[in-house]
C-alpha distance (Angstrom), angle and dihedral (degrees) to the residues before:
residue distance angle dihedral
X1 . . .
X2 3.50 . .
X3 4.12 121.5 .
X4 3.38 91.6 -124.8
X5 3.75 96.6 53.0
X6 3.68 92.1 62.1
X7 3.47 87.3 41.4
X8 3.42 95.1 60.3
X9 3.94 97.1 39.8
X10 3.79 90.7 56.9
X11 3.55 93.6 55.9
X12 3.67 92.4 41.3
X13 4.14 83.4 57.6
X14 3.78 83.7 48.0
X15 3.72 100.2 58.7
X16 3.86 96.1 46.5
X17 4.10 82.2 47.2
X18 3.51 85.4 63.3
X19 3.55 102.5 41.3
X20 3.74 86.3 45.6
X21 3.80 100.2 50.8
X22 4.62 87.0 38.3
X23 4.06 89.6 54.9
X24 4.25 92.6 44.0
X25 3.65 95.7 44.4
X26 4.15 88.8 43.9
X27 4.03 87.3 50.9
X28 3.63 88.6 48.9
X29 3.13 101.9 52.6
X30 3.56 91.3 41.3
X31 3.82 92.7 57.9
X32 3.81 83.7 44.6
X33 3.49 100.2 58.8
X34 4.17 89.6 46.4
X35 4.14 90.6 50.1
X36 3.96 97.7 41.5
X37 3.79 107.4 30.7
X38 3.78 90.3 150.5
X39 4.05 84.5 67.7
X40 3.53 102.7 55.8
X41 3.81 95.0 37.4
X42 3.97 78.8 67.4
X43 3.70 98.8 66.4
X44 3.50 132.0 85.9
X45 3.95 93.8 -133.5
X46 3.52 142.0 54.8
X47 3.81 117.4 -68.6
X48 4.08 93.8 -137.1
X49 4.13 83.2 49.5
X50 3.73 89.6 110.1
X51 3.55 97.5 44.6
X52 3.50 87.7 58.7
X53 4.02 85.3 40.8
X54 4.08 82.4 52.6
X55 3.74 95.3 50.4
X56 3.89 98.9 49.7
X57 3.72 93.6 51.0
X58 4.01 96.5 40.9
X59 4.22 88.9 48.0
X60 3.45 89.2 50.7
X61 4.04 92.9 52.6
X62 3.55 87.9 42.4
X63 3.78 87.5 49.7
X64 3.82 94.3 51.3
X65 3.87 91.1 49.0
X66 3.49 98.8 49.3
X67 3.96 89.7 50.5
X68 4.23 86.3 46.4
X69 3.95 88.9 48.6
X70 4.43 90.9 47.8
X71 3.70 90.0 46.7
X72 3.50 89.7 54.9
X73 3.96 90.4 62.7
């Protein structure tokens, strides 16, 4: 097989890792925030703050795979 096949494949894993790991920690916290309402009214910021913490950081990986993966035309 060619290098850049398995290149390719392991950053194709990577990305729906991501995506994976962003949507189950956004429906957890989700459900969190509906079963503990006394928590989040605590804090000083937004309780969907690190979902939107979560989504910068995994578009940005995403981001730097995809360039990886055209480079590798």
């Amino acid at each position: 097989m060619n290098w850049k096949k398995h290149v390719r494949t392991g950053l194709n894993l990577f990305m729906g890792t991501m995506a994976g790991v962003f949507l189950g920690s956004s429906l957890y916290t989700c459900w969190e925030r509906v079963a503990r309402p006394g928590l989040y009214a605590m804090m000083s910021v937004p309780w969907y703050t690190s979902i939107l913490l979560h989504a910068l950081v995994t578009a940005v990986c995403i981001g730097l795979a995809l360039v990886v993966r055209r480079a590798l035309r």
